[in-house]
The first five atom37 places (N, CA, C, CB, O) and aatype in JSON, in Angstrom:
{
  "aatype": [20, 20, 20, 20, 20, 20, 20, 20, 20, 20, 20, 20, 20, 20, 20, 20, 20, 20, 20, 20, 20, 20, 20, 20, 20, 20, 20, 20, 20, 20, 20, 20, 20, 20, 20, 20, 20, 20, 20, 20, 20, 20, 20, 20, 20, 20, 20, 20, 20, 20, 20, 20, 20, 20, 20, 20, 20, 20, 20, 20, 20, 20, 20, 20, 20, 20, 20, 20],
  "atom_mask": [
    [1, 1, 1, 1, 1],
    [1, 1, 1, 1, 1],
    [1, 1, 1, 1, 1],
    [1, 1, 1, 1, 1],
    [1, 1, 1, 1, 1],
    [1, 1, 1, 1, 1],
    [1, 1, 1, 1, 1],
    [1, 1, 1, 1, 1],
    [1, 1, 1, 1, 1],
    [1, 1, 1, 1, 1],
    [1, 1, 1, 1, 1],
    [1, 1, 1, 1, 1],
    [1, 1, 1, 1, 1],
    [1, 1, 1, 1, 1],
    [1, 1, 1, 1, 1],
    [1, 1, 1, 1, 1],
    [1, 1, 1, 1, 1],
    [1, 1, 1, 1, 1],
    [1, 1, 1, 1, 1],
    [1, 1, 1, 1, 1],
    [1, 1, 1, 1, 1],
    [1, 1, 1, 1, 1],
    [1, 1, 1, 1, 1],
    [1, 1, 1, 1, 1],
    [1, 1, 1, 1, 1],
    [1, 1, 1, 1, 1],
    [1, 1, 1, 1, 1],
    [1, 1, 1, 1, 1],
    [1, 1, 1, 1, 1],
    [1, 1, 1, 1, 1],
    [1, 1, 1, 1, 1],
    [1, 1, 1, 1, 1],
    [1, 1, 1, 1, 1],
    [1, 1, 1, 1, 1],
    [1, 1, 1, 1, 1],
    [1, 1, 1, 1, 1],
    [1, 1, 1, 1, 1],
    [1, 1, 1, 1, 1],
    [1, 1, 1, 1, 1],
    [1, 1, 1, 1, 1],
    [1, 1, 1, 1, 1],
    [1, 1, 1, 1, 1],
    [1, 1, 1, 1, 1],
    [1, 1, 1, 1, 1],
    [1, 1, 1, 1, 1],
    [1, 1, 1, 1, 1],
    [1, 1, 1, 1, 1],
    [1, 1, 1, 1, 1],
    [1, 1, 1, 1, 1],
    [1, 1, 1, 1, 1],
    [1, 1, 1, 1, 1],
    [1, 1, 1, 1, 1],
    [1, 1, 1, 1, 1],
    [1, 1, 1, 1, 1],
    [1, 1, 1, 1, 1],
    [1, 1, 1, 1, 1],
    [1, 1, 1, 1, 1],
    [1, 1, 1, 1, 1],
    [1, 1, 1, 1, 1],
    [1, 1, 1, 1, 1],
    [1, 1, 1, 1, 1],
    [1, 1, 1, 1, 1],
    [1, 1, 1, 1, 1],
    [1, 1, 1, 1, 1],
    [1, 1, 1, 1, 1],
    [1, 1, 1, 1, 1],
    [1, 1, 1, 1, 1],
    [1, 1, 1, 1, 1]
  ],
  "atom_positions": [
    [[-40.33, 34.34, -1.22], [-41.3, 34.17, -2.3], [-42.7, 34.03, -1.69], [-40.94, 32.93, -3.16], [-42.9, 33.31, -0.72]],
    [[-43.6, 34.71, -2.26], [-45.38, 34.72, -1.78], [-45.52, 33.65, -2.27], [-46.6, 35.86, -2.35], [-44.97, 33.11, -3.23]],
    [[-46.87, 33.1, -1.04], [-47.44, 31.69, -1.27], [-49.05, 31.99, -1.69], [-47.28, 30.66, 0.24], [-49.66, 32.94, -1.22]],
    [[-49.51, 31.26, -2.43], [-50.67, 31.25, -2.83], [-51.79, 31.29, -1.96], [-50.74, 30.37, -3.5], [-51.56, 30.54, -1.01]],
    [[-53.03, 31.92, -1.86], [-53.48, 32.07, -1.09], [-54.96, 31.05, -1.32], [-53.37, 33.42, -0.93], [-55.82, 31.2, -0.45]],
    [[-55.18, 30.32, -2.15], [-55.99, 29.43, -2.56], [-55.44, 28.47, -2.24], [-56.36, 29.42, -3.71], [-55.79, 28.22, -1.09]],
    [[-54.84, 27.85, -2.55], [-53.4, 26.5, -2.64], [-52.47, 26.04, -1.9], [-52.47, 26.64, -3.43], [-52.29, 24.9, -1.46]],
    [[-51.73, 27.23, -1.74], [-50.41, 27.2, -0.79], [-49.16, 27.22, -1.66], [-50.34, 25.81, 0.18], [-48.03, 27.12, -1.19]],
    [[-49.4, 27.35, -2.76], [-48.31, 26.93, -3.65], [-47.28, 28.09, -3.67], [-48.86, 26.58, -5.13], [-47.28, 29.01, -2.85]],
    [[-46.57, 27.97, -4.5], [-45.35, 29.43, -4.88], [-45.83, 30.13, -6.1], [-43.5, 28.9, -5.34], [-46.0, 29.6, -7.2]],
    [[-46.1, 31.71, -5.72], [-46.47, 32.39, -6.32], [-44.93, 33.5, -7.1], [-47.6, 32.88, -5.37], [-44.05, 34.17, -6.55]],
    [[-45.29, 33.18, -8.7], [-44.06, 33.86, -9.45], [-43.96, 35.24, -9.83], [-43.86, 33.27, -10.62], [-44.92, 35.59, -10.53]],
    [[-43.37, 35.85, -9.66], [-44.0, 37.23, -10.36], [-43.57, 37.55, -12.16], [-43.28, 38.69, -9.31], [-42.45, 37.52, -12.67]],
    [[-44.65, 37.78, -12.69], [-44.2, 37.84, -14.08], [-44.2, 39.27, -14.68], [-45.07, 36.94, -14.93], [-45.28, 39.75, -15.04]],
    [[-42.87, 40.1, -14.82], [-42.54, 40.93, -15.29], [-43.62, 41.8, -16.34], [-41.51, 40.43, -15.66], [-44.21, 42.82, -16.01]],
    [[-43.7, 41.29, -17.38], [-44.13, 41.35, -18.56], [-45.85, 41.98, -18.4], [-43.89, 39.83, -19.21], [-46.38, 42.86, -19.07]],
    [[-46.4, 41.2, -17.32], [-47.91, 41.49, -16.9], [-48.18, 41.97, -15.48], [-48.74, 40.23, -17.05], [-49.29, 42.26, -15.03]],
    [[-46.68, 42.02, -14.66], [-46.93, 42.45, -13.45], [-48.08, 41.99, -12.43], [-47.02, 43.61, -13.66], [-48.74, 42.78, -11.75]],
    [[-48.25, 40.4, -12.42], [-48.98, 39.56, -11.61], [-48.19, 38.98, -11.47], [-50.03, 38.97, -11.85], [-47.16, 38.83, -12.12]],
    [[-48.73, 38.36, -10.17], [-48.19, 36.95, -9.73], [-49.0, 35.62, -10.02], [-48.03, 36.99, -8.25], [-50.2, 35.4, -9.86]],
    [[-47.97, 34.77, -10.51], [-48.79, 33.68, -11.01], [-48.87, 32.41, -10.25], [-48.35, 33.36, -12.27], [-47.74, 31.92, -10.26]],
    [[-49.65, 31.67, -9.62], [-49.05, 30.3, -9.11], [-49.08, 29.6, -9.54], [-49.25, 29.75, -8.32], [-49.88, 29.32, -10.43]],
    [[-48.1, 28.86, -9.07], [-47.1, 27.33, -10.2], [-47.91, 26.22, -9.87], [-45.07, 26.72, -9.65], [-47.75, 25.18, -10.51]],
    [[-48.89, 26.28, -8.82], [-50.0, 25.12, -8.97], [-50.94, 25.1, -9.38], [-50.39, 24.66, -8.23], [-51.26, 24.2, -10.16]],
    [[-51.89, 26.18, -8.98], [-53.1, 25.86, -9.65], [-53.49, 27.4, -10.13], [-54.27, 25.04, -8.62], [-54.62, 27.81, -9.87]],
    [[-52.55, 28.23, -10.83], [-52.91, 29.14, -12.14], [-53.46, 30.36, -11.5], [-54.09, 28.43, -13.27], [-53.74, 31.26, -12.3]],
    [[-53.66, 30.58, -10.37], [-54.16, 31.6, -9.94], [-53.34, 33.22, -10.51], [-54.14, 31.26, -8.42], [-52.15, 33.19, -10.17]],
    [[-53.62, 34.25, -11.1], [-52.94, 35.4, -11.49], [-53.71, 36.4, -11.02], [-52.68, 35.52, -12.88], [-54.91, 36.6, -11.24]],
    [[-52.91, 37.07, -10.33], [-53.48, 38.2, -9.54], [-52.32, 39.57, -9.66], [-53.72, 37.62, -7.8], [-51.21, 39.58, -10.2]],
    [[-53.08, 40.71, -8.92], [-51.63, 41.88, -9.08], [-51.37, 41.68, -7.33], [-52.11, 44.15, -9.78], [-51.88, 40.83, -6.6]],
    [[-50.42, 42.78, -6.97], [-49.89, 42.77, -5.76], [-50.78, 43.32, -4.81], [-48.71, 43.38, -5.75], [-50.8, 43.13, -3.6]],
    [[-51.44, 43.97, -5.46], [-52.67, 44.62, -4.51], [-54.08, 43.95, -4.09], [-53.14, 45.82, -5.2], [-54.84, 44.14, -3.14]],
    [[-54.09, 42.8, -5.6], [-54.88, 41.69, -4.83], [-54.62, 40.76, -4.27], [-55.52, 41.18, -5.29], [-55.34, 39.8, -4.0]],
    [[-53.33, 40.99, -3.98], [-52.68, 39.39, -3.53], [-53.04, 39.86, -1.89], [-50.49, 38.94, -4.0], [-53.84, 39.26, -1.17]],
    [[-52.25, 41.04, -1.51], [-52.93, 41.41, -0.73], [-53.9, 41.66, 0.09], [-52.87, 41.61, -0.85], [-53.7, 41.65, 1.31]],
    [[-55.31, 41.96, -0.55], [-56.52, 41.93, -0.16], [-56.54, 40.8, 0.21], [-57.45, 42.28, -0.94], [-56.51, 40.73, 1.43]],
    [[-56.58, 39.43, -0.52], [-57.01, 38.21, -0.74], [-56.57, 37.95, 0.81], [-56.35, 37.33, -2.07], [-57.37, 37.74, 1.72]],
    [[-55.22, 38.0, 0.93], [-54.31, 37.96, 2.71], [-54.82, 38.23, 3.72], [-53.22, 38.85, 3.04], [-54.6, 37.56, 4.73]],
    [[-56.03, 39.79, 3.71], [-56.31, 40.28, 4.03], [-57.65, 39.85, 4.6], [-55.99, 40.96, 3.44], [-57.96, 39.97, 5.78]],
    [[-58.39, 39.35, 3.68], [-59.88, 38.5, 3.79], [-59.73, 36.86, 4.65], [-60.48, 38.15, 1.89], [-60.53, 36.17, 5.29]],
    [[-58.41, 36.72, 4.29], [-58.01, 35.35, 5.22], [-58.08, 35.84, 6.44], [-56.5, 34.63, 5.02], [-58.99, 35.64, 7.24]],
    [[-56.95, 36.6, 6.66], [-56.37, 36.7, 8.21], [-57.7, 37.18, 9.49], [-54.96, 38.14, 8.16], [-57.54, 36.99, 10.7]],
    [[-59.06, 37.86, 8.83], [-59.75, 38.27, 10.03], [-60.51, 36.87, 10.82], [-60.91, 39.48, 9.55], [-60.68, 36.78, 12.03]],
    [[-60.86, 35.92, 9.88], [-61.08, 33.97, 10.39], [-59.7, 34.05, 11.85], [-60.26, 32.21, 8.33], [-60.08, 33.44, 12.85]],
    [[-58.68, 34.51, 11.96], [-57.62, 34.18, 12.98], [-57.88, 34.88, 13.87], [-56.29, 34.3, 12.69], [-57.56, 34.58, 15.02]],
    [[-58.61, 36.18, 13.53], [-58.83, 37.26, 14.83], [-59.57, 37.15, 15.15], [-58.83, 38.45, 14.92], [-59.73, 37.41, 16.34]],
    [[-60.96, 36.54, 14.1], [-62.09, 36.77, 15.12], [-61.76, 35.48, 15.84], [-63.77, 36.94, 14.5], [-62.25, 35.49, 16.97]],
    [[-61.22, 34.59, 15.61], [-61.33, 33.7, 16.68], [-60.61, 34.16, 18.11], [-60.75, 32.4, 16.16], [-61.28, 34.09, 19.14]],
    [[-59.55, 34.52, 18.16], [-58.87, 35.25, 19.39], [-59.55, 36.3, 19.68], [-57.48, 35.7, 19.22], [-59.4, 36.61, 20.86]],
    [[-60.21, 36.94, 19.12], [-61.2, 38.16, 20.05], [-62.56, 37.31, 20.35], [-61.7, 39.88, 18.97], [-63.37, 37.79, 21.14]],
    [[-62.78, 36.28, 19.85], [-63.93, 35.49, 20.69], [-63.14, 35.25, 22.19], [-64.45, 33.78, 19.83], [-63.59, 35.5, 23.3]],
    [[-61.96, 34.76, 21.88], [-61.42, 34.08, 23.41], [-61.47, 35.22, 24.44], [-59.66, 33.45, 23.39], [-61.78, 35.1, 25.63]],
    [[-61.1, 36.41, 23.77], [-60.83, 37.28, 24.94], [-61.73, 37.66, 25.15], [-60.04, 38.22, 24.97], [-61.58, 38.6, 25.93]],
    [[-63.27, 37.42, 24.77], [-64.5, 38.23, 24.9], [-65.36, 37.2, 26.02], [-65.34, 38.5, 23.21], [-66.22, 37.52, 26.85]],
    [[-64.75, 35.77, 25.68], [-65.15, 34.79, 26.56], [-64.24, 34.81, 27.82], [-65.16, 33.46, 25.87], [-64.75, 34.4, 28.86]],
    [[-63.06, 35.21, 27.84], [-62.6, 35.35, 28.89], [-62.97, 36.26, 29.69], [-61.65, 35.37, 28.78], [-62.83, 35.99, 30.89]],
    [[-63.62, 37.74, 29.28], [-63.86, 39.04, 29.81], [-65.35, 38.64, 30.39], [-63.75, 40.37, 28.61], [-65.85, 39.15, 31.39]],
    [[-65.77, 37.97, 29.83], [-67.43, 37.62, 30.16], [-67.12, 36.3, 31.46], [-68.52, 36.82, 28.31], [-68.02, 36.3, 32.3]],
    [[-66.38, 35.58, 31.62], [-66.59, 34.39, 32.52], [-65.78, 35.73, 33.26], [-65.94, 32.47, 32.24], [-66.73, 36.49, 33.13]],
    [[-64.85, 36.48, 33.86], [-64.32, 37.1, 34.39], [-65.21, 38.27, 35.21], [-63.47, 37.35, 33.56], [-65.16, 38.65, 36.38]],
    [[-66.1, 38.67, 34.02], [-67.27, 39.23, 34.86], [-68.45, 38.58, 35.87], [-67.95, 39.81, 33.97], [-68.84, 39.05, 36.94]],
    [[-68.85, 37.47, 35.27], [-69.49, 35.98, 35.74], [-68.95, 36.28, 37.23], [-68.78, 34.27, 34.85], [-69.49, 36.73, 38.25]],
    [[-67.2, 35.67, 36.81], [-66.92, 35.45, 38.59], [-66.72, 36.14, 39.49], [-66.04, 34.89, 38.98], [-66.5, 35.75, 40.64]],
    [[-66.77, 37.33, 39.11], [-66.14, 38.96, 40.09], [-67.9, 38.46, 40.38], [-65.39, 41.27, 39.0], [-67.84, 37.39, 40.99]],
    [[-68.84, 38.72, 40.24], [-70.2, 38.91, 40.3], [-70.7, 38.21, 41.16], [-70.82, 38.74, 39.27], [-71.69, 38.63, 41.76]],
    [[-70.12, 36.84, 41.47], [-70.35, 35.41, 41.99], [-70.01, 36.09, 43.59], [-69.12, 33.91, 41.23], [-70.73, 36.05, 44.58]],
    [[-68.72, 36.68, 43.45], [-68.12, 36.91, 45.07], [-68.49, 37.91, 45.85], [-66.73, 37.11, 45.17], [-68.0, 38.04, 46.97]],
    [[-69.46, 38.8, 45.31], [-70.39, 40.05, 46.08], [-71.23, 39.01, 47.0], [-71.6, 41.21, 44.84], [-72.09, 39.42, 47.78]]
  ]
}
């Protein structure tokens, strides 16, 4: 079952209107925005891990540079 992407709650799917509804705080969306919405979260997780590896690639250059 999809979890709410505002909330966290359990998101229902309702036949009749073809959204999903959540059982906490009312959010109704279709599957394609539930999606997006997932979608707009998840890049906050990457850009943080492509900061690390950009800080790692940069102190990595730092120290190759140090030993000439």
């Amino acid at each position: 079952m999809p979890y709410c992407p505002e909330c966290g709650g359990e998101m229902q799917y309702m036949i009749g209107t073809k959204h999903y509804v959540c059982k906490s705080c009312g959010l109704s969306v279709t599957q394609q925005e539930l999606m997006e919405l997932r979608e707009k979260l998840r890049p906050n997780e990457e850009t943080v891990e492509e900061e690390r590896e950009r800080k790692k690639k940069e102190y990595l250059k730092w120290y190759l540079s140090k030993k000439k």
